[in-house]
Structures are given as C-alpha cells and as structure tokens.
N, C-alpha and C positions, 0 to 999 in steps of 0.2 A: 357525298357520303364520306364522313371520316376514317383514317385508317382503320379505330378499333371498329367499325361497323363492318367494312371488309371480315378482320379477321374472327369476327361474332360469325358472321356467314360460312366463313371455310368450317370453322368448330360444326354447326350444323352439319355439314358434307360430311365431316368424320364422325358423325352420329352421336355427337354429348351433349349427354340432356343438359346440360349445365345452361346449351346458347340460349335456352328461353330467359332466364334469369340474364344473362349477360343484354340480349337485346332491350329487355325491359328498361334498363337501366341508361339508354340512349338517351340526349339530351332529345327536346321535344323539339318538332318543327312551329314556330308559332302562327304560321300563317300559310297552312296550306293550299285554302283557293283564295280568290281576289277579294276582298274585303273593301268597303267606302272608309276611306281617310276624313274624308269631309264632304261634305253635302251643301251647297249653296240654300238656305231658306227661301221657302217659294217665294216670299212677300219680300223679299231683296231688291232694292235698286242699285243699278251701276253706273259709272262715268263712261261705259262702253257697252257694248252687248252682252247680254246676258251667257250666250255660250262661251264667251272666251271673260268672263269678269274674274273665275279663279284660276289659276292656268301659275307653270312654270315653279312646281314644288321639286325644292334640292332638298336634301336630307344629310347628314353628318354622323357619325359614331365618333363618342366620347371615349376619353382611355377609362373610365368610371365604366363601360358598360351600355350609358346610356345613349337611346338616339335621340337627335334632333330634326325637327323641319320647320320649314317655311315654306311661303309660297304667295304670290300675288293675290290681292284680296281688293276687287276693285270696286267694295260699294261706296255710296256716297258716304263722305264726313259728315262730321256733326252740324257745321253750318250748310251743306246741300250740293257741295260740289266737290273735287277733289281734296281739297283744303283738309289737312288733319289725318289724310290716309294713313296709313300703319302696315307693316309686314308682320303676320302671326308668327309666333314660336310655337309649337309645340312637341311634347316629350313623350318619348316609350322608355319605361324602366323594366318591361318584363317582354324583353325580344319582339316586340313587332306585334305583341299580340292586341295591346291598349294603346289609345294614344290622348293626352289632355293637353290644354293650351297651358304652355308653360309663362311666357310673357307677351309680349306688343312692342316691337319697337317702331318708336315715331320720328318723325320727318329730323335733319340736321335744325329745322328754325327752333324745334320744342327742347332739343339735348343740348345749346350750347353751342350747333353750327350755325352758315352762315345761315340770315332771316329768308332769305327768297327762296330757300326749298322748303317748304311746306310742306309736301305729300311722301312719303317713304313706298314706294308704288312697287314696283316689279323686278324680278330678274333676281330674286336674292341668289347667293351663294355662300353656301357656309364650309368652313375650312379649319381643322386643328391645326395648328401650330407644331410643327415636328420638331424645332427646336425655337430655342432663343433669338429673332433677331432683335436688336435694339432696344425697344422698350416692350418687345413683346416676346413674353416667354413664351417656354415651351408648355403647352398645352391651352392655352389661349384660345378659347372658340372665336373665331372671325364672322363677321357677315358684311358683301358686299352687295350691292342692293340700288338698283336704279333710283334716281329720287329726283322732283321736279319740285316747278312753280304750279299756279292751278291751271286746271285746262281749260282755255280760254273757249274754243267751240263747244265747249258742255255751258257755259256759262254764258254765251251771248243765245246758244238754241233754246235755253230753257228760259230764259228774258224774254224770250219773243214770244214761245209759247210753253206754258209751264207741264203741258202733256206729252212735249215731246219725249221722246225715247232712243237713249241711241242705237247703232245697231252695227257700229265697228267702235275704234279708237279716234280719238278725237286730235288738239293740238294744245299741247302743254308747253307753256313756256322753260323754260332755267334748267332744262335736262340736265343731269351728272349724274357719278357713283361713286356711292358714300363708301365708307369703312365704318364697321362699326365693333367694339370686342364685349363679349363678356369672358370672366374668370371666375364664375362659379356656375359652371355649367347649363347657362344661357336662362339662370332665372331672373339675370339683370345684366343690361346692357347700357356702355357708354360711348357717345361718338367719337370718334380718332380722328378722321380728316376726308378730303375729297381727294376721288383718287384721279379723276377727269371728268370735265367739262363740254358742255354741248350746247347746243341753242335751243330755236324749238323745236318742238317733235312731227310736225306738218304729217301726221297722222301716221299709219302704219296698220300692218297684216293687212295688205288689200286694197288699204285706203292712203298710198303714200302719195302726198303732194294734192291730195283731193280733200281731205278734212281739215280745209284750211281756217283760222278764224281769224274772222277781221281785224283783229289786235295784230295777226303776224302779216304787217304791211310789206314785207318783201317777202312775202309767201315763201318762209326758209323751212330748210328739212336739213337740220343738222343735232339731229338725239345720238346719244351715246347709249351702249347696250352691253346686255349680256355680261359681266362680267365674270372671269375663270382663277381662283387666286393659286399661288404653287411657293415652297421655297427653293431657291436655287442661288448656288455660291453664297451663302449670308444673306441674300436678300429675299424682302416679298416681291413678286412678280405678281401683275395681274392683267391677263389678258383681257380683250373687251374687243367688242364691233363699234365699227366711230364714224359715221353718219358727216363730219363735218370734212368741206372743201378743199382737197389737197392735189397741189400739182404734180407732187413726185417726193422724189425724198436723197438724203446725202448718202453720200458713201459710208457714214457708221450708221443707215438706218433710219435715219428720225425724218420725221414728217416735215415736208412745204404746205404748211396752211394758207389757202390765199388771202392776199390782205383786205379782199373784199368780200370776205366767209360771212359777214353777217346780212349782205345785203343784194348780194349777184345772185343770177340766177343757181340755183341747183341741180345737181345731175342726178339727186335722188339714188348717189352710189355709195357705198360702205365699203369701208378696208378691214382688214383686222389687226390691230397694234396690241403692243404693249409697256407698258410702265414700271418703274421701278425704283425700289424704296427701301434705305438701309435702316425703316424702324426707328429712327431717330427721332423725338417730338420738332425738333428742329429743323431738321430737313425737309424739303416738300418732294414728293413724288418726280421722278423725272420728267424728261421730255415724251412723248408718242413716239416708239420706232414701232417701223411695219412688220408684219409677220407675213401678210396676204396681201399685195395692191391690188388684186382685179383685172380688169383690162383697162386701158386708157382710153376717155372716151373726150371729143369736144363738145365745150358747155360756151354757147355763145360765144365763139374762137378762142376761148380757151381750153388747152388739154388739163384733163383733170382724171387719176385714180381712181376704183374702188368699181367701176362696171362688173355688172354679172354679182353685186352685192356678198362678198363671203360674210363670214357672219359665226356665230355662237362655236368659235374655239375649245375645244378642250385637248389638254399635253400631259401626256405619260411619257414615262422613260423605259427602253426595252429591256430584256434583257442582256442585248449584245451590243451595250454602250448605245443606242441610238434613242433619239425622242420621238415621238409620234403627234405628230399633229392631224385632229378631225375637226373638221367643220362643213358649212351649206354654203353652199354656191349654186346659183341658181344662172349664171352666163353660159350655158353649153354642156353638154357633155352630162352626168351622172350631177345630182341635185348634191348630194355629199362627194366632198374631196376629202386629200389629205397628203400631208409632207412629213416625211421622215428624214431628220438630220441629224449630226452629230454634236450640232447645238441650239438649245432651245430657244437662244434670245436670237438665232438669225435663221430662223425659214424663210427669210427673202430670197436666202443665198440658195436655195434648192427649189426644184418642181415649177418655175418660170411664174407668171403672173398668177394662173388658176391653180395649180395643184392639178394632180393625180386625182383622176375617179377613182372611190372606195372599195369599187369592182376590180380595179388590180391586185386588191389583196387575194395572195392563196387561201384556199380552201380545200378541208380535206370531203376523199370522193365521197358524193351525196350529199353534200352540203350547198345549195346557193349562193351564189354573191351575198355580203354583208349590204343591208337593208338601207335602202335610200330613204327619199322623202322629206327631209330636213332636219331640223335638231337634232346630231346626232350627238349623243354623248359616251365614252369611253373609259374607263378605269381601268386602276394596275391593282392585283389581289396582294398581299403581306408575300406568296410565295414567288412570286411574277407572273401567271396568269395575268392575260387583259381578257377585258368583257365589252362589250361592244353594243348601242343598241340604238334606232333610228326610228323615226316618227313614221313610218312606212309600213312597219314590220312589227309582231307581237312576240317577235321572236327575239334573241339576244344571240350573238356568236362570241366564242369562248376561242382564244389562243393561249391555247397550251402549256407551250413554250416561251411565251412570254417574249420570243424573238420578234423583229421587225421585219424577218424572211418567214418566220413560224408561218400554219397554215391556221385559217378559223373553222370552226365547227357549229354551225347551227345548235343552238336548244333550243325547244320548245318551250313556251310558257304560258300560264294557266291565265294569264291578262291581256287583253287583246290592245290593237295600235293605237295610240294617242297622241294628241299634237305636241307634247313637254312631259317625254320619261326620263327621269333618273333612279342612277343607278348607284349605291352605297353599299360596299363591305362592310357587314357587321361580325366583329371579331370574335363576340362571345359565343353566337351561334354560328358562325363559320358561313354566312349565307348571306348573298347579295339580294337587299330590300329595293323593288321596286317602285315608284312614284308614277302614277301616271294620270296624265289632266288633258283637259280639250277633248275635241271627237273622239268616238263618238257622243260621249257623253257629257255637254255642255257642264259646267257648274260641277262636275262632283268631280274629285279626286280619289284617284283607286292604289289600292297597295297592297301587296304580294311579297312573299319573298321565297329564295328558288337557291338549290344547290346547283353551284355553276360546274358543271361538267368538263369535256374536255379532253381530259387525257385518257386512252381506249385500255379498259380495264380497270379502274382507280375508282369509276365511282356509281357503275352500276353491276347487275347481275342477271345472268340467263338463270332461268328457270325450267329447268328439264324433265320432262316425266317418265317416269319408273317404268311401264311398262311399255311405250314408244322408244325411248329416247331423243323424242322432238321437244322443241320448246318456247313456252306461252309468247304469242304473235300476237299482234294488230294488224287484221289482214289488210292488203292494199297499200300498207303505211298510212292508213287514214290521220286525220287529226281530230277529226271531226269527233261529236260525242256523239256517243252509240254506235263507234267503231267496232267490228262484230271480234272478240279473242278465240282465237283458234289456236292449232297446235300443229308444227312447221319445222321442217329440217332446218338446222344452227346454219346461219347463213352470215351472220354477224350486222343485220342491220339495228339501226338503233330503236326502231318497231318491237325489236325480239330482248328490249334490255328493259330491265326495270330497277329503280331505287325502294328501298325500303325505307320509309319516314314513320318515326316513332309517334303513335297517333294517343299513347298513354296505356295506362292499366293490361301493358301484356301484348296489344295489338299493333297492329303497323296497317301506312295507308301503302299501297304499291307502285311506284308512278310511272309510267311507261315514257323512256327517255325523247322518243322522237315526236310524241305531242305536250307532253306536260300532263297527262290527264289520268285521272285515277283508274286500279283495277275495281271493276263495281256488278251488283250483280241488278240487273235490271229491274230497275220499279221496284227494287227493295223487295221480291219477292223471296216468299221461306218457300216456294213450293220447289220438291225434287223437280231435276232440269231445268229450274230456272236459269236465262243466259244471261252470259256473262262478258260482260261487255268493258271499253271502256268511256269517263264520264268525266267532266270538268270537276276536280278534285271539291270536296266539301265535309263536313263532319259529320256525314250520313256512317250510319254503323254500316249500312251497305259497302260501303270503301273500309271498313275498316277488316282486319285479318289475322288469326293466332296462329303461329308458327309451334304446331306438334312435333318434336322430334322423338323417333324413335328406331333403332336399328339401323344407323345411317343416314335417314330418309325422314322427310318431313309431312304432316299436315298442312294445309292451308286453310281453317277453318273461318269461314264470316259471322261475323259477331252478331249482327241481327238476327242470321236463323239458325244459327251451330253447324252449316251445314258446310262441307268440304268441299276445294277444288276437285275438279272430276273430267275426265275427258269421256266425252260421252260412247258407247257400249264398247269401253276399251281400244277404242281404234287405234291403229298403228300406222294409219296414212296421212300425209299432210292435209292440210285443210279441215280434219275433222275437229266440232265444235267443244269448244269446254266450256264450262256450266255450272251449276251447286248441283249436289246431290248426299243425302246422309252417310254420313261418315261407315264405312263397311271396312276399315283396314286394306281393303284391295288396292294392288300399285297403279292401277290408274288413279288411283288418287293419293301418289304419294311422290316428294319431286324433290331433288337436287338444286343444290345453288351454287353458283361458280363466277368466278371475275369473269364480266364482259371483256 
C-alpha cells in the first residue's frame, strides 16, 4: 500500500467525508487473483513432455511503463523436430492486466549468428540496461537465452517410430547462450553474440546422462544454463550454470577445463561461473571464473568440480554494501543456498565449496525459514527491499531492510508453488508481478501481481469495531479459503492486518496480510447474517467493499447486497462471528482503521 493510501486511511479515523473521494482515486490493482498468462493448446506437440514443454517465464519492466516476457516454448518446429524453435515476447501495456505476443525471437543460425544453433529454446532472461556499457545504452532491453543444435534423441526416437512421444528432455547437440537486444521495446530484436558455450545436453530434469542419442558417442553432458545478466563496474556480467568438465580453477578465479571435456567420461556435475563483457562489438566475453565449485568429486581418477550441482544464480546488492547470492544445490544440506560477499565477481572467496543454507537467513517472529525446493529467485525493490521466492513455497519473503543481516517476513500469495516463479518490480504500479510455470499445472503459465509488504506498519491496517474494540481476525491464522472472520483482541498478528486494494467505482477488495486471500461474504449471499469469511481473491462483487464514513467512524458496506459489516448480536467477546447484515447505523457496524 502507498504512503498516500496510508494517509487516505488515518483521514477516515479523523472522520472526513472527504476519504471516500480520496480513496477512489487510488491507482487500481490490476491483477488481483491468479490469472493464465498462457495456456499450452491441447493438440500441441513437444520435443519433451508435455508438463514441462512451457516452463521458465522471466518478465522485465520498461522505463516506458511497459512489461515484457518470455518463456520456453518447446513445440515442435516447422520441419518436426527442434529446428526453428523460437522464445515468445510478449507485452502488458495496461499494468499486468492484458498481455499480447509482441515478437519471436529465433535461433543465432536465422539472425546473422553462428549456423549450428538452430533452436532459441530455454532459460531466457530479460534485463534493462541501467546505463551505457560499450555499444549498449542505457535502456536497451537485453535477452539472454539458452540456444542449441537439434535434439538428436527427439529425432532418431521419432525415425524409429513416428508415434513416439517424449516424456522428459532429450539430447541436443551445440548448447550455449546467446545475447540478444532490442531498442524499441522488444517489438524487434537483433543478435549481439554468444556469451558461453557447452556441448551436448545428455538430457536433463530427471533424465541426466540417461536420454542419451546415439549421435552423442561419448555419451557427454556438458549444456550450459540458466543464464542471470547484471551491470557492475562498466561492465555486463552474466552469470550462468556450466555443465562442462573442470578440475579446479586459478587463483583469479577462472576455470580448468579438461583437455579431454569432449570425450571423458562425465560427472554429470555443475558449477556456477561467470563472464564478462565491456560492450565492445569487438571484444568477446571473457574467460569462465567460478562463483560455486561444488564439491570435488573423482571421474574416472580424475578430480573434477561442480558435485552437489549448484545451479540457477541470482545477485543483488544489499543495502549495507554487500552482494547476495541465491541459488540450488542439491549436494547436502537445505536444496537452496546462498553467499553474501563484499564482491560480486568473487563468491569463491566466501561460504567454502556449497554455500550457506537459505534457512540461515533471519526471520522475523512468526515467520518460517525462506522457502526451499529449487529455482529460487530473489530481487532488489527501487527502495531496497529484497523479495525472495522458491519453487517449494507459494509464499514470497520480503526483507525490509534491504540489509544482508535484515530479517525476512513471510507474505502470503494468492498463487500457489510452481517449478519456475519469477519475480519483477513494476514501477508504475509499485507491485511485484509474479510468473509462475510447471507443477502443478503442466503447460499453463499463471500471473499475479502482490504488494510486497514488510515493514510493520507501512502497508497494512487493523480494523477495529466500534462497539467491542476487537478487531477483524482470520481465526486459527488459517490460509485456507473459507477461513471463518471473527473479531479478536489486537494482538498484532498479520491474521488481524488487512490491505485495501482499489477494486474501481468507489469500492475496495480487502486482503488479509497473512494468507493473500480476500475479505468475502460467502456464496455471495444478500441474506442478513450471511458469513463472512475469507476466499482466494477474484472480481466477485462479493469481495468487493464501500467505505462510509461518517462521525469519525466507517461503513463497510458489500457491493453485491448493500449490506454492512456487522459483528454479530453486538458481541464484545473474542471469537464472536462477523457477518452481513442491513445497514442500521448501530456501532457494531461501524469500525476504525489504523497502521498495523
């Protein structure tokens, strides 16, 4: 909730009529419950299985306003196999509420790059440009973007028998990731260059070192992934997961590839490196220095980095001079780690081979450890707030403070866990857009967007009634929908806090901070006493609410049947129910608002 929504609220408490006109005039939320971004077509084929073919949407905000996304789109190409794939664009120009495919960008062989990448396939990441480096100004949409040769076990399975079906990922030869920019806000893109190279992909999610195709006669597993772009000192940096055979590395960092990486056996292990690049058309991207080695494991006598797989980086910077690094590790201990140092291009130098479990971060009381599970992805707000959120958890944790000591705070959200969420500041509406793909819901992409809470007081409100002075509960702390709303001594849980989100013409939805879920009156009923409960947020007039003020003191009347919050036969004890009931002026149905 923005300051002036705050100070709309206190005016209410001091009783001017004025706050109905002032709140009306909030900017709107556009996307109050979870909405489908994309829907895979049921008659869709894919180079993989069908529950993971769309998976792994980033999203971007424009200095213009507008959003951007992409995301992995694995049907088959035009000629029937990988060949020709493409990463979608598409655009929100009215806050998260619509979204249209803005362009297709295809493989390096179709724009000008080298010929053996073919497929523009997975992982994108899109990135503005904060300033100028080299040939790339400031404001520059970026996309970096996994990209291969074709997938050779899609194309000898389907040789053999044309009804086969896959039912993971396969083996693609020529792995790397590309760069790609546009400058007119992604309704046209050109290739820039490669930022790293890999072999082939010897399959993957589940299926590594087992989806092998007879083409890859040293059965290799060396794909590069994930890539994370950032600017730092002048330069682009981009982090990435790198799959390919390394023994160790120098004392400034950079990788021992071994000289037999294309044809020894494999340890099926990932580090997480980085590269970097002064912008120059001239220049090519640096060397691979490590950020993660792993553990060290023997491959056929020889030792080799990257055990325990870390994987899908992402780096902010805190508030108190330090960097944060998040990512999956899967060698021991908590499935997300993470390293905070005082420089970004050397987390070698900190947290030993694995990193810190995620679970060391402070949190404040009542809040759980920050969410495992894998992919986790992390961002830094315009004010320094970080946001935090894991393929584990439907939930997001919000630090504060923005420090790398700060503690985190669970919020709830109205979108449930998925295997690839991201998370995007949008400036104009002040509200971090969620992306979320994979389980449970194969094939569809879902998108939300949520004010990220945080700091105690700043962005939510008790609710207190007139003639108890208890006030509006979610008994149990439920999450669940059809949590029963009762009325409760101030106790300060976040059960007992609610947001007002401007739902249009006058009204407001009411979110209750500790599940994400709207205030609602059940089954939309107009009858007195109907309960009132709360419900997975949606554009039912049931959720929606007019704020009467008068004498101080407010209304809360529901838009579908006129009828007023009410605490049922005036009670004055904890636990007793509140409800609808026709508006009668009496102070059980009249209530206070105040900074949580």
């Amino acid at each position: 909730m923005a300051p002036a929504k705050r100070r709309v609220l206190t005016t209410i408490v001091a009783g001017l009529v004025s706050g109905i006109a002032a709140l009306s005039a909030l900017p709107a939320d556009a996307s109050p419950s979870p909405q489908t971004f994309y829907q895979l077509p049921s008659n869709s084929q894919c180079t993989k299985g069908i529950g993971n073919c769309v998976v792994y949407p980033k999203a971007a905000s424009l200095p213009s306003g507008r959003l951007v996304a992409a995301f992995e789109k694995a049907t088959i190409g035009p000629t029937g196999s990988a060949y020709d794939q493409s990463i979608p664009i598409y655009k929100s120009d009215d806050n998260n509420t619509t979204w249209q495919q803005l362009a297709t960008v295809r493989a390096p062989a179709f724009m000008g790059g080298p010929a053996r990448y073919t497929s523009n396939w997975t992982n994108p990441y899109l990135y503005v440009m904060p300033q100028t480096v080299g040939s790339l100004t400031t404001g520059t949409l970026l996309l970096a973007s996994v990209v291969s040769g074709e997938d050779e076990y899609f194309r000898e399975h389907k040789a053999a028998d044309p009804s086969w079906q896959p039912s993971n990922d396969g083996d693609r030869r020529d792995m790397a990731i590309a760069l790609y920019k546009s400058t007119d806000n992604g309704a046209s893109w050109s290739f820039v260059n490669i930022i790293a190279t890999g072999g082939w992909q010897g399959g993957s999610a589940g299926a590594i070192g087992t989806n092998i195709a007879n083409a890859n006669s040293s059965r290799q597993v060396d794909p590069v992934w994930e890539p994370y772009l950032m600017v730092h000192n002048n330069e682009l940096i981009a982090y990435y997961s790198d799959e390919n055979d390394y023994t160790g590395y120098n004392g400034n960092g950079s990788l021992n590839l071994r000289g037999d990486n294309n044809t020894a056996t494999d340890s099926h292990g990932q580090v997480v490196a980085h590269r970097e690049w002064d912008g120059n058309t001239a220049t090519p991207w640096s060397v691979p220095y490590v950020d993660v080695t792993g553990s060290t494991q023997s491959v056929a006598g020889v030792n080799q980095i990257g055990g325990g797989r870390p994987g899908m980086p992402n780096v902010v910077p805190t508030t108190n001079g330090q960097w944060l690094l998040t990512y999956e590790y899967f060698g021991g201990g908590q499935n997300v780690k993470q390293k905070i140092f005082a420089d970004p291009l050397n987390f070698r130098a900190t947290g030993g081979a694995g990193g810190t479990d995620i679970g060391a971060l402070a949190v404040t009381g009542g809040s759980p450890s920050l969410a495992t599970g894998g992919s986790p992805v992390v961002i830094r707000l315009p004010d320094g707030r970080l946001v935090y959120n894991a393929a584990g958890s439907g939930d997001v944790w919000v630090n504060s403070s923005g420090s790398s000591t700060g503690a985190w705070t669970r919020q709830a959200t109205p979108v449930g866990a998925g295997y690839s969420r991201n998370l995007t500041w949008h400036q104009p509406s002040g509200r971090v857009v969620i992306l979320s793909a994979g389980w449970p819901n194969g094939g569809i992409i879902t998108q939300v967007d949520i004010s990220p809470g945080g700091t105690a007081g700043a962005y939510y409100e008790r609710i207190t009634n007139r003639t108890s002075g208890r006030v509006v509960d979610v008994f149990g702390q439920s999450t669940a929908d059809g949590g029963d709303v009762q009325q409760w001594a101030w106790n300060g849980g976040y059960n007992q806090q609610w947001e007002f989100q401007d739902a249009g013409s006058g009204y407001f939805r009411i979110v209750n901070r500790n599940s994400g879920k709207c205030l609602d009156v059940y089954t939309a009923s107009a009858a007195d006493g109907a309960d009132v409960v709360q419900w997975t947020c949606s554009n039912g007039t049931n959720q929606q609410w007019q704020v009467i003020t008068a004498g101080g003191f407010a209304e809360l009347r529901a838009r579908h049947s006129g009828k007023c919050l009410d605490v049922n036969a005036h009670s004055t004890v904890d636990g007793a129910n509140i409800q609808q009931w026709t508006c009668t002026g009496a102070s059980n149905q009249q209530w206070t608002f105040a900074a949580a």
